[in-house]
N, C-alpha and C positions, 0 to 999 in steps of 0.2 A: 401398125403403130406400136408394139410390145419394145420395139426398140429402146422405150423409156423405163427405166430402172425406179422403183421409187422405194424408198424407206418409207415403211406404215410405221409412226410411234404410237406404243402403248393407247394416249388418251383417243386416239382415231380407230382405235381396233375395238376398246372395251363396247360403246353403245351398239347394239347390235344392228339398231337399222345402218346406220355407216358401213359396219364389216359385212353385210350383207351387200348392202348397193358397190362398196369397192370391191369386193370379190366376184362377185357379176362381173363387172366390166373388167377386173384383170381374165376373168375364163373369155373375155369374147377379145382379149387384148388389146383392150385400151394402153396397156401397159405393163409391166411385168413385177411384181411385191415383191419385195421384201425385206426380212425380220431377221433375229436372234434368238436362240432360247430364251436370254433373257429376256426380250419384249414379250416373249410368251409368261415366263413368270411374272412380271409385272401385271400383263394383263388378268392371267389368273386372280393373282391377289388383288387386282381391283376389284373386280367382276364377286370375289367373294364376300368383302365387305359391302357393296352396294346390294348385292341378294345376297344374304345369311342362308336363304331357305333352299338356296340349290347347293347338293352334294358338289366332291369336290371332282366326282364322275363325271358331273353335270357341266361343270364348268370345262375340264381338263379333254373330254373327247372331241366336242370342235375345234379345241385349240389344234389336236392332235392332228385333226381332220381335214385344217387348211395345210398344216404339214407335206401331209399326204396330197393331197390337191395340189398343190403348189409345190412340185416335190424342190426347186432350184430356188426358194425362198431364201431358206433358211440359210443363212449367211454366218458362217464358223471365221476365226482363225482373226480375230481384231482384235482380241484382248489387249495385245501387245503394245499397240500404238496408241491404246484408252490412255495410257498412262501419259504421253505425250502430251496429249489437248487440253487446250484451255478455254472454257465455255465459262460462263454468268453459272450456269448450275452443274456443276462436276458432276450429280447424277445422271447426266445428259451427253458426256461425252462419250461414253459406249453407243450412242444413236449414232451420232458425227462417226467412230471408227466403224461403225457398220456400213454407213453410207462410204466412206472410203473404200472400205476393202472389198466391197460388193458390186462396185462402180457404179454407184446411183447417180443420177443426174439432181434428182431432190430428194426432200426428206417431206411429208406430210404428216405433221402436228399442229394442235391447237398451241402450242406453246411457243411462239415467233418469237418470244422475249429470251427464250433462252438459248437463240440459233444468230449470234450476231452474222448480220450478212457480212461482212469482211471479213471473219475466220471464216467462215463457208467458200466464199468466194476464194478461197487461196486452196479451195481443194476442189474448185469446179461446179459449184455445188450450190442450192437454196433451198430453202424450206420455206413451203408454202401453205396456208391453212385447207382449213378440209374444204373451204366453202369454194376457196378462191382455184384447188383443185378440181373441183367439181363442175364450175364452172368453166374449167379448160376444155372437160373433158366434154361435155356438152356442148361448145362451142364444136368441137370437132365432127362430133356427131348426135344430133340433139333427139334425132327420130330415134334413135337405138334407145339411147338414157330413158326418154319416154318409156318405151316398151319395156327395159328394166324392170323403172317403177310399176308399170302393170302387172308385169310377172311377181314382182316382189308380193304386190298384193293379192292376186291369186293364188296363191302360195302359201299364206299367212290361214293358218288356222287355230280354234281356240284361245281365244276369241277372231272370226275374220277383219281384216280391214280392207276401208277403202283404199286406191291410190292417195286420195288425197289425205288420209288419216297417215300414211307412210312420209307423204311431204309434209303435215305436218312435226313428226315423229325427226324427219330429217334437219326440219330446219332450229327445232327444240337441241341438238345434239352438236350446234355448230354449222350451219349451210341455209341460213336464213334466203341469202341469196337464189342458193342452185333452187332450192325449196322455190322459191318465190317466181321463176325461170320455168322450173318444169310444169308448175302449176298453170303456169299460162299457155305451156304447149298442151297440157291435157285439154285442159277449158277448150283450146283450138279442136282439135276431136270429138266435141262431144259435143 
């Protein structure tokens, strides 16, 4: 299924349970991410005003870290064509030229408002939100997602949580929905 290209923007990367659960499932290939330096400095700078209290070490080596992970992310050489586009929010059109020049199929933001579907669509292209993403992927395969989220929470220390404190956690961050979905598949297991 990696066959799918997807642009992660900035607001889908900063909350960590989301870059946690989307990056799971891009290593098991649900799909294939990718980003810009600049969504990485964007996300930085969010992630530093929302915690003051993490260094900028703290912040800057996972960024680094999905880099490395994802070595074919990172999506160079669209500066050129930013200047071109025309979006609702000009801050936003380096997302749009990264999905062009990366060959994404979508783009995954909380921000729909500022991805009109008719300049998208003339480049092949939609943006979908995190929830409505989430719930594709889960359609496709819902037992795996499950499992995900268990891993996620086994995994979570100081403090632990449960799975269900993680679908909490997810559906707080944009994915009320998948949240509300996978919650029902867990209940079914237990």
């Amino acid at each position: 299924m990696q066959s799918f290209a997807i642009v992660l923007d900035a607001n889908v990367i900063v909350p960590i349970v989301a870059t946690d659960l989307l990056l799971r499932l891009a290593e098991r290939e649900f799909y294939r991410p990718l980003w810009s330096a600049r969504i990485m400095d964007e996300t930085f700078h969010t992630i530093s005003k929302i915690h003051s209290e993490f260094t900028e070490v703290q912040i800057r080596n996972p960024l680094a870290d999905m880099n490395e992970a994802f070595e074919d992310a990172l999506v160079t050489g669209w500066e050129e064509i930013e200047v071109a586009l025309d979006l609702p929010d000009m801050d936003d059109r380096h997302v749009l030229a990264r999905a062009i020049v990366g060959g994404a199929d979508a783009i995954v933001t909380n921000n729909l408002g500022d991805f009109p579907v008719a300049v998208l669509a003339s480049f092949g292209l939609e943006a979908i939100g995190l929830d409505a993403f989430l719930l594709d992927l889960i359609d496709h395969s819902p037992g795996e997602v499950v499992t995900v989220i268990q891993e996620m929470a086994r995994d979570t220390e100081n403090p632990a949580i449960s799975a269900s404190e993680v679908l909490d956690a997810l559906a707080m961050v944009g994915a009320p929905q998948a949240a509300k979905l996978l919650a029902s598949s867990l209940d079914a297991l237990n």
